[in-house]
C-alpha positions as CSV (number, residue, x, y, z in Angstrom):
1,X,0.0,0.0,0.0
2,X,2.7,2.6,0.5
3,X,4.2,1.7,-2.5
4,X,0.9,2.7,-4.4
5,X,1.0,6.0,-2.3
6,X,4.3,6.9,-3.1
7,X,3.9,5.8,-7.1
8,X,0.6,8.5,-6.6
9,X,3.0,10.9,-5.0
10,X,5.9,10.8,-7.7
11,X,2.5,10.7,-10.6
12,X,1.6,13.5,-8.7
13,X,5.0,15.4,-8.8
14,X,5.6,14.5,-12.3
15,X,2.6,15.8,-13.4
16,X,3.6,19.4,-11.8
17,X,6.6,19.0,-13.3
18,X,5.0,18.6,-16.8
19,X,2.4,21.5,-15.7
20,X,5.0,24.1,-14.3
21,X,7.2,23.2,-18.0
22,X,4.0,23.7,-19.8
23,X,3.4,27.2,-18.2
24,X,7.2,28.2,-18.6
25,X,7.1,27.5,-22.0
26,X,3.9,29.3,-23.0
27,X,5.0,32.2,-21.1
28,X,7.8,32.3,-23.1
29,X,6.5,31.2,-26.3
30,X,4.5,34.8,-25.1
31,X,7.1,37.0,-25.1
32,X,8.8,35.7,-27.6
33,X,5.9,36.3,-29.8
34,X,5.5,39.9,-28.3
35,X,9.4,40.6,-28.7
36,X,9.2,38.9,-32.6
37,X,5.8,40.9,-33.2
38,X,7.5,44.4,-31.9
39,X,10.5,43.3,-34.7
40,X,8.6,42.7,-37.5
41,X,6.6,46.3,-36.6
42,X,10.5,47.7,-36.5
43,X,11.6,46.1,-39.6
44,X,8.2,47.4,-41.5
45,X,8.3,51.0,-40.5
46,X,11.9,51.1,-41.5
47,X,11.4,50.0,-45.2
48,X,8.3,52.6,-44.9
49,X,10.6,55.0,-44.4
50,X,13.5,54.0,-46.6
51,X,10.5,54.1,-49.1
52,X,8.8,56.9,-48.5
53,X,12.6,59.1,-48.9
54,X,13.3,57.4,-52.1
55,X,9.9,58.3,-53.5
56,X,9.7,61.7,-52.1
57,X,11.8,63.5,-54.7
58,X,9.6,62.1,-57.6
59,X,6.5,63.1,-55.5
60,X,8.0,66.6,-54.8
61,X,8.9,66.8,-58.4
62,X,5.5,65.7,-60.2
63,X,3.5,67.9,-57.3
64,X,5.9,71.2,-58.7
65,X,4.8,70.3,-62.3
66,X,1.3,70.2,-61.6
67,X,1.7,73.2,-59.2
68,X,3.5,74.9,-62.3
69,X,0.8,73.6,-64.7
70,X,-2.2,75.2,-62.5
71,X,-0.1,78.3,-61.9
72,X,-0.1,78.9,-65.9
73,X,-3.6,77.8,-66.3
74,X,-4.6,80.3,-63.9
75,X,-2.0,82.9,-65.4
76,X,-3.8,82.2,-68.9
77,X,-7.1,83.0,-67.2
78,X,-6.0,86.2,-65.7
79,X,-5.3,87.4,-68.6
80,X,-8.0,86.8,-70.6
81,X,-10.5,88.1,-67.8
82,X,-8.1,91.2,-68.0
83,X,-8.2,91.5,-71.5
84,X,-11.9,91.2,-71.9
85,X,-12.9,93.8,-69.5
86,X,-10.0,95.9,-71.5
87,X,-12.4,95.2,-74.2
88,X,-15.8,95.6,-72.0
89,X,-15.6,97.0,-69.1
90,X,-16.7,100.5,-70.0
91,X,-19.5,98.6,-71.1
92,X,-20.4,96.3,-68.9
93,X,-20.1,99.5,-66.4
94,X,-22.9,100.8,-68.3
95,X,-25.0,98.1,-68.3
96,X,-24.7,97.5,-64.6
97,X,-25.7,101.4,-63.9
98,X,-28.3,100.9,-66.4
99,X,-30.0,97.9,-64.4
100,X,-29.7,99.1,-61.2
101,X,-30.9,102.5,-61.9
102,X,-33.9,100.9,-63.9
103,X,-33.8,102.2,-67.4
Protein backbone atom coordinates (compact mmCIF):
# COMPACT_ATOMS: atom_id res chain seq x y z
CA UNK A 1 0.00 0.00 0.00
CA UNK A 2 2.71 2.62 0.47
CA UNK A 3 4.24 1.66 -2.54
CA UNK A 4 0.88 2.71 -4.42
CA UNK A 5 0.99 6.00 -2.28
CA UNK A 6 4.33 6.85 -3.10
CA UNK A 7 3.95 5.77 -7.11
CA UNK A 8 0.63 8.49 -6.63
CA UNK A 9 2.98 10.91 -5.04
CA UNK A 10 5.90 10.79 -7.71
CA UNK A 11 2.50 10.69 -10.60
CA UNK A 12 1.56 13.47 -8.66
CA UNK A 13 5.02 15.38 -8.79
CA UNK A 14 5.56 14.53 -12.29
CA UNK A 15 2.58 15.80 -13.38
CA UNK A 16 3.55 19.39 -11.77
CA UNK A 17 6.64 18.96 -13.34
CA UNK A 18 4.97 18.58 -16.80
CA UNK A 19 2.40 21.47 -15.70
CA UNK A 20 4.99 24.13 -14.34
CA UNK A 21 7.23 23.18 -17.98
CA UNK A 22 4.00 23.66 -19.78
CA UNK A 23 3.42 27.17 -18.23
CA UNK A 24 7.24 28.19 -18.56
CA UNK A 25 7.07 27.45 -22.01
CA UNK A 26 3.91 29.31 -23.03
CA UNK A 27 4.96 32.18 -21.07
CA UNK A 28 7.78 32.33 -23.13
CA UNK A 29 6.54 31.25 -26.32
CA UNK A 30 4.45 34.79 -25.14
CA UNK A 31 7.14 36.99 -25.07
CA UNK A 32 8.75 35.74 -27.62
CA UNK A 33 5.92 36.32 -29.80
CA UNK A 34 5.53 39.85 -28.28
CA UNK A 35 9.39 40.56 -28.68
CA UNK A 36 9.19 38.93 -32.59
CA UNK A 37 5.81 40.94 -33.16
CA UNK A 38 7.53 44.43 -31.93
CA UNK A 39 10.49 43.27 -34.72
CA UNK A 40 8.59 42.68 -37.53
CA UNK A 41 6.64 46.30 -36.58
CA UNK A 42 10.54 47.71 -36.49
CA UNK A 43 11.58 46.14 -39.64
CA UNK A 44 8.16 47.36 -41.52
CA UNK A 45 8.26 50.98 -40.53
CA UNK A 46 11.92 51.10 -41.49
CA UNK A 47 11.41 50.03 -45.21
CA UNK A 48 8.25 52.56 -44.87
CA UNK A 49 10.63 55.02 -44.36
CA UNK A 50 13.52 53.98 -46.62
CA UNK A 51 10.49 54.09 -49.14
CA UNK A 52 8.81 56.87 -48.52
CA UNK A 53 12.61 59.13 -48.92
CA UNK A 54 13.32 57.38 -52.10
CA UNK A 55 9.94 58.30 -53.50
CA UNK A 56 9.74 61.72 -52.12
CA UNK A 57 11.83 63.55 -54.70
CA UNK A 58 9.63 62.12 -57.58
CA UNK A 59 6.48 63.07 -55.47
CA UNK A 60 8.04 66.56 -54.84
CA UNK A 61 8.95 66.75 -58.37
CA UNK A 62 5.47 65.72 -60.24
CA UNK A 63 3.51 67.92 -57.30
CA UNK A 64 5.87 71.24 -58.67
CA UNK A 65 4.84 70.31 -62.25
CA UNK A 66 1.28 70.19 -61.57
CA UNK A 67 1.67 73.19 -59.19
CA UNK A 68 3.47 74.94 -62.31
CA UNK A 69 0.81 73.62 -64.74
CA UNK A 70 -2.22 75.15 -62.53
CA UNK A 71 -0.08 78.35 -61.92
CA UNK A 72 -0.06 78.85 -65.88
CA UNK A 73 -3.59 77.78 -66.25
CA UNK A 74 -4.60 80.32 -63.93
CA UNK A 75 -2.04 82.86 -65.36
CA UNK A 76 -3.84 82.15 -68.91
CA UNK A 77 -7.08 82.95 -67.22
CA UNK A 78 -6.01 86.19 -65.75
CA UNK A 79 -5.28 87.39 -68.57
CA UNK A 80 -7.97 86.83 -70.60
CA UNK A 81 -10.48 88.08 -67.84
CA UNK A 82 -8.11 91.17 -68.03
CA UNK A 83 -8.20 91.49 -71.50
CA UNK A 84 -11.90 91.18 -71.87
CA UNK A 85 -12.92 93.83 -69.50
CA UNK A 86 -9.96 95.88 -71.51
CA UNK A 87 -12.37 95.21 -74.19
CA UNK A 88 -15.79 95.58 -71.99
CA UNK A 89 -15.57 96.96 -69.14
CA UNK A 90 -16.65 100.51 -70.02
CA UNK A 91 -19.46 98.59 -71.15
CA UNK A 92 -20.39 96.25 -68.93
CA UNK A 93 -20.06 99.50 -66.40
CA UNK A 94 -22.87 100.85 -68.29
CA UNK A 95 -25.00 98.10 -68.32
CA UNK A 96 -24.74 97.49 -64.59
CA UNK A 97 -25.70 101.42 -63.92
CA UNK A 98 -28.32 100.94 -66.40
CA UNK A 99 -30.01 97.93 -64.43
CA UNK A 100 -29.67 99.12 -61.24
CA UNK A 101 -30.92 102.51 -61.91
CA UNK A 102 -33.85 100.92 -63.92
CA UNK A 103 -33.78 102.20 -67.37
Amino acid sequence: MQDMIQQIVEMDRKAREITDAAQQEKVHSEKEIARRREEIRTEYLAKARRRIALNEPQERAAAEKAWERASRHYEEVSRALDERYQMMGDRWVQEIVARVLGA
